[in-house]
Backbone as JSON Lines, residues from 0, in Angstrom:
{"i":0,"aa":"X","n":[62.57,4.84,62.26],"ca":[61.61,3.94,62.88],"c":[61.03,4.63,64.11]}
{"i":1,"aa":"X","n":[59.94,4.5,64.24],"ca":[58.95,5.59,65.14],"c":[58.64,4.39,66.6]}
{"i":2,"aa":"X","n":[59.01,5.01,67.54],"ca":[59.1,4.09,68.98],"c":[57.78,3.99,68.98]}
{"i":3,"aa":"X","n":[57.3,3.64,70.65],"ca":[55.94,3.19,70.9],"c":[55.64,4.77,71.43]}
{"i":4,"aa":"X","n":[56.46,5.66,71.76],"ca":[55.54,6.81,72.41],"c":[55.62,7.71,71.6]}
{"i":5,"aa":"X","n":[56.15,8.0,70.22],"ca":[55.71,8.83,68.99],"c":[54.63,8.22,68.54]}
{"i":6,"aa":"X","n":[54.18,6.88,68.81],"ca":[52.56,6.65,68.2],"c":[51.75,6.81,69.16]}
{"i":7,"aa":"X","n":[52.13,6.82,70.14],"ca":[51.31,7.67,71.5],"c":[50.59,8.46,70.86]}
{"i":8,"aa":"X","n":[51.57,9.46,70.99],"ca":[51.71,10.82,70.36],"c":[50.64,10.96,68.96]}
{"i":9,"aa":"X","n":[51.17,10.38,68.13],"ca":[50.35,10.55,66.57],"c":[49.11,9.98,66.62]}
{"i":10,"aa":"X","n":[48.88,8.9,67.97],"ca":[46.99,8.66,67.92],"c":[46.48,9.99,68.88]}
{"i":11,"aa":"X","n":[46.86,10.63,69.91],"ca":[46.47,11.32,70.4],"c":[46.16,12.59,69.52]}
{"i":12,"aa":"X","n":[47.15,13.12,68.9],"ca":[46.46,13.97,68.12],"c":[46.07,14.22,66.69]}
{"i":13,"aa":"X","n":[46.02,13.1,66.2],"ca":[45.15,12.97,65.32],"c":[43.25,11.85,66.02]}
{"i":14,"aa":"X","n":[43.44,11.73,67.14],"ca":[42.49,10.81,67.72],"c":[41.9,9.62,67.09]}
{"i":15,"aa":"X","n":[42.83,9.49,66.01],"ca":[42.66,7.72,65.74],"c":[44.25,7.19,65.32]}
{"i":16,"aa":"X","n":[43.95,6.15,64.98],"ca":[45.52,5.29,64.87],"c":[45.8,5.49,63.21]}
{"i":17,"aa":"X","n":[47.22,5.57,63.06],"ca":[47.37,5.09,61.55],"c":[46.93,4.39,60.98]}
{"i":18,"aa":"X","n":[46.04,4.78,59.9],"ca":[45.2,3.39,59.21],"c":[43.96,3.11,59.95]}
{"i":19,"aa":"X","n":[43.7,3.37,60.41],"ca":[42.29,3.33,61.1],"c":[40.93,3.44,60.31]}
{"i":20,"aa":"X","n":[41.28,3.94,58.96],"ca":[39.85,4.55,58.3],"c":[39.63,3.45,57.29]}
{"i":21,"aa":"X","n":[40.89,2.34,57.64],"ca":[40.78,1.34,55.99],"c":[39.28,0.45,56.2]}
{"i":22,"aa":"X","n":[38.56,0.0,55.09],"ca":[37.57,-0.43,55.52],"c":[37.89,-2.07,56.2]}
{"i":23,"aa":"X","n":[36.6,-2.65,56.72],"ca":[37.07,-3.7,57.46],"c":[37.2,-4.64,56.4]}
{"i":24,"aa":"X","n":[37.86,-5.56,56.97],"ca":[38.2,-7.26,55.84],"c":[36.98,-7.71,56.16]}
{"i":25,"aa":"X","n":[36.59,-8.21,54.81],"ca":[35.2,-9.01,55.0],"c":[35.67,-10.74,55.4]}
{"i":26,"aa":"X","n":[34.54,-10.99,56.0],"ca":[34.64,-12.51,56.48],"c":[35.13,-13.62,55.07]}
{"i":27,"aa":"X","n":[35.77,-14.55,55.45],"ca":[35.58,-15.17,54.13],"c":[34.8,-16.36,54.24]}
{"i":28,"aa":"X","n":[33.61,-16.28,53.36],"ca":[32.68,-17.24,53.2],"c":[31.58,-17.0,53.98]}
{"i":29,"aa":"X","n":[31.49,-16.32,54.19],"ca":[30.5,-15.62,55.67],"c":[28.51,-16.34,54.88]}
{"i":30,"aa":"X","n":[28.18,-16.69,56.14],"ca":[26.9,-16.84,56.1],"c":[26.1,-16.34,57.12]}
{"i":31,"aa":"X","n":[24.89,-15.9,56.61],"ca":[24.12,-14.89,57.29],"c":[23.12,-15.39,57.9]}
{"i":32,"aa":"X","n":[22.68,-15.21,58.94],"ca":[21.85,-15.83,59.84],"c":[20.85,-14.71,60.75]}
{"i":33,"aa":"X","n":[19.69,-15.08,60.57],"ca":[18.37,-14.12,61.26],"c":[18.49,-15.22,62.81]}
{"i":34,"aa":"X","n":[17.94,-13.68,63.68],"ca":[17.86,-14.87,64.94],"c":[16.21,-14.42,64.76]}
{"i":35,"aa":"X","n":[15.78,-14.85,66.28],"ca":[14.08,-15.32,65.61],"c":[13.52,-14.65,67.48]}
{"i":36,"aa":"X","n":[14.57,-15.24,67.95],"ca":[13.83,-14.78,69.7],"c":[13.19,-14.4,70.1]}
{"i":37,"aa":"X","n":[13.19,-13.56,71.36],"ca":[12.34,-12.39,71.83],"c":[13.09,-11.82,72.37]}
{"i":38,"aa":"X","n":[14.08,-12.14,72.97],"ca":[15.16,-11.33,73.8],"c":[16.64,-11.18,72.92]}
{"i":39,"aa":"X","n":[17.45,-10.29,73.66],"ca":[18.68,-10.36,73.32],"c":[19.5,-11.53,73.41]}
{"i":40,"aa":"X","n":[20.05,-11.86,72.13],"ca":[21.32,-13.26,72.4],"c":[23.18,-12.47,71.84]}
{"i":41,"aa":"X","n":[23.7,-12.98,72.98],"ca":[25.42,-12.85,72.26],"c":[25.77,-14.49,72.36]}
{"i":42,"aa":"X","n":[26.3,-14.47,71.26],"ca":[27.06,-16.14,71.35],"c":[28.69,-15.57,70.89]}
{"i":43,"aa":"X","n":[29.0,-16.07,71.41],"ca":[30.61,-16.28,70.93],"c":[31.08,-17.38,69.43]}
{"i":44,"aa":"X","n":[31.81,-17.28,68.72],"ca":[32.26,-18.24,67.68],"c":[33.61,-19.28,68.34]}
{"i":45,"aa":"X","n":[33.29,-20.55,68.86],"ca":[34.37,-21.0,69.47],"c":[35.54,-21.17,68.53]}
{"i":46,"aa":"X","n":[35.03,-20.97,66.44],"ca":[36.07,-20.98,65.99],"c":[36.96,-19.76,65.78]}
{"i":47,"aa":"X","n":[36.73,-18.88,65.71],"ca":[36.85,-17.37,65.49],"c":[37.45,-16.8,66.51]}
{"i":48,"aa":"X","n":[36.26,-17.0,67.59],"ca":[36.8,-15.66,68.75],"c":[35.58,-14.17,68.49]}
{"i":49,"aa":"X","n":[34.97,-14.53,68.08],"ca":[33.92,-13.32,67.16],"c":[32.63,-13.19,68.17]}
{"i":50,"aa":"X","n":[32.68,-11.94,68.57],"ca":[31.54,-11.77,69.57],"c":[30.06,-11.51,68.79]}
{"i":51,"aa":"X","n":[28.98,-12.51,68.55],"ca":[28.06,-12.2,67.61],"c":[26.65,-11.55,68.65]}
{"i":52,"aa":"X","n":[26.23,-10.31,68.63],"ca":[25.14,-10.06,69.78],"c":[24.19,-9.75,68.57]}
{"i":53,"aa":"X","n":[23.27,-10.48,68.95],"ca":[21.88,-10.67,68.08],"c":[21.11,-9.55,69.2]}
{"i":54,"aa":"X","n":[20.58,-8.24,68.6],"ca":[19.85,-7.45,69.65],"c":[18.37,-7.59,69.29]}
{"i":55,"aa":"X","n":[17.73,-7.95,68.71],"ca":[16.21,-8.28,68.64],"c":[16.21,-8.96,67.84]}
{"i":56,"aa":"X","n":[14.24,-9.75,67.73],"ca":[14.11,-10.37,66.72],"c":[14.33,-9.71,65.63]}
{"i":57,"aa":"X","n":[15.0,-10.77,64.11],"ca":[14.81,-10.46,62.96],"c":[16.37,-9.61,62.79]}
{"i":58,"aa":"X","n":[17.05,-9.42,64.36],"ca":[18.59,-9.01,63.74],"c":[19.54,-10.3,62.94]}
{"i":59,"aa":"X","n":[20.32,-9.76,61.95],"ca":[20.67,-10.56,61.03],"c":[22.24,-9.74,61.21]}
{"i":60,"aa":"X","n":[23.09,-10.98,61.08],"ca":[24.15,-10.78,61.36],"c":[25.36,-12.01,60.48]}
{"i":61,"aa":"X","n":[26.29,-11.35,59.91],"ca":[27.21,-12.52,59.01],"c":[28.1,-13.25,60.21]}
{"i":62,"aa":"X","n":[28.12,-14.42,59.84],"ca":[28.58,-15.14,61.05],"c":[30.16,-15.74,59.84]}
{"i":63,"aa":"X","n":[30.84,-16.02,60.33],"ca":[31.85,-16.69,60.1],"c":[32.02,-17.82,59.62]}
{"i":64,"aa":"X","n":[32.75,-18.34,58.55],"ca":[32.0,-20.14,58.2],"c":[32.83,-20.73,58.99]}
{"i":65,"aa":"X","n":[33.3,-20.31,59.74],"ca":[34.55,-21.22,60.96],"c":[33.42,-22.0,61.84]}
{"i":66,"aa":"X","n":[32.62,-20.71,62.56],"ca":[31.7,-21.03,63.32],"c":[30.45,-21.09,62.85]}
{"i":67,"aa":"X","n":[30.34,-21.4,61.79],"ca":[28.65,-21.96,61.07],"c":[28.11,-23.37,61.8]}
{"i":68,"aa":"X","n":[29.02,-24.41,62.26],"ca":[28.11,-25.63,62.49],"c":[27.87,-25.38,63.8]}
{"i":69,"aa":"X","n":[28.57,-24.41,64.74],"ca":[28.58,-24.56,66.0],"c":[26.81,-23.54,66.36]}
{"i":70,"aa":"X","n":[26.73,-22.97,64.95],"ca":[25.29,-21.65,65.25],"c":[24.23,-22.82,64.72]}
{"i":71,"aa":"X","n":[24.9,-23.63,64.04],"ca":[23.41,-24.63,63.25],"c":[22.47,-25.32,64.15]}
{"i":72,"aa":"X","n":[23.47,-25.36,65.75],"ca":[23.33,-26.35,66.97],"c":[22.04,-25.25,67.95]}
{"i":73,"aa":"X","n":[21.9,-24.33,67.74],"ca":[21.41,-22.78,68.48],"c":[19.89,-22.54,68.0]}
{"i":74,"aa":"X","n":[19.48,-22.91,69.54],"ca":[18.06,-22.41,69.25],"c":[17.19,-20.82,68.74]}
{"i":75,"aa":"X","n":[16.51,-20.68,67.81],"ca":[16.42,-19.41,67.74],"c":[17.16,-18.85,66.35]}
{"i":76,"aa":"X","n":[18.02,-19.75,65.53],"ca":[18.71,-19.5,64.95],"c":[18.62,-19.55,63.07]}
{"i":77,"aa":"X","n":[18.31,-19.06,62.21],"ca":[17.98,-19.38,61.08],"c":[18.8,-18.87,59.98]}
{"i":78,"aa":"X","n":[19.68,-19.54,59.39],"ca":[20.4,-19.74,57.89],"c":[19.67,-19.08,56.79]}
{"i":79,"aa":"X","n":[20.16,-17.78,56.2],"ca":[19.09,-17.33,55.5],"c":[19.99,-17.67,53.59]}
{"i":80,"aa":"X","n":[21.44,-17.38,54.05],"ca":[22.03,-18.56,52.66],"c":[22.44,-19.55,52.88]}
């Protein structure tokens, strides 16, 4: 069993962590949403914890179905499934 400072060690020189390259878990149920603005928006998912930063109009981003009713409430905001 490998302590906490042999994985020190094994992220430092390999410069990522064990497992690091797996791809990410997709959301489950995820719905996708265009923002519409003019400026930059970040909203947070109060169900999640999920930092969502919309960087211009027409960025589209999968939102979480945890936090779907809380984005339905958000000006600027459009449900594209």
């Amino acid at each position: 069993m490998a302590c906490c400072g042999q994985r020190r060690s094994l992220v430092s020189a390999q410069g990522r962590a064990v497992g690091a390259n797996r791809p990410p878990r997709p959301m489950p149920r995820a719905a996708l949403y265009e923002y519409t603005g003019t400026t930059a928006m970040t909203v947070i998912g109060p169900a999640s914890g999920v930092k969502y930063r919309f960087c211009q109009a027409g960025a589209k981003l999968q939102i979480d179905s945890r936090d779907v009713v809380s984005m339905a409430g958000l000006p600027n905001l459009r449900r594209l499934e």
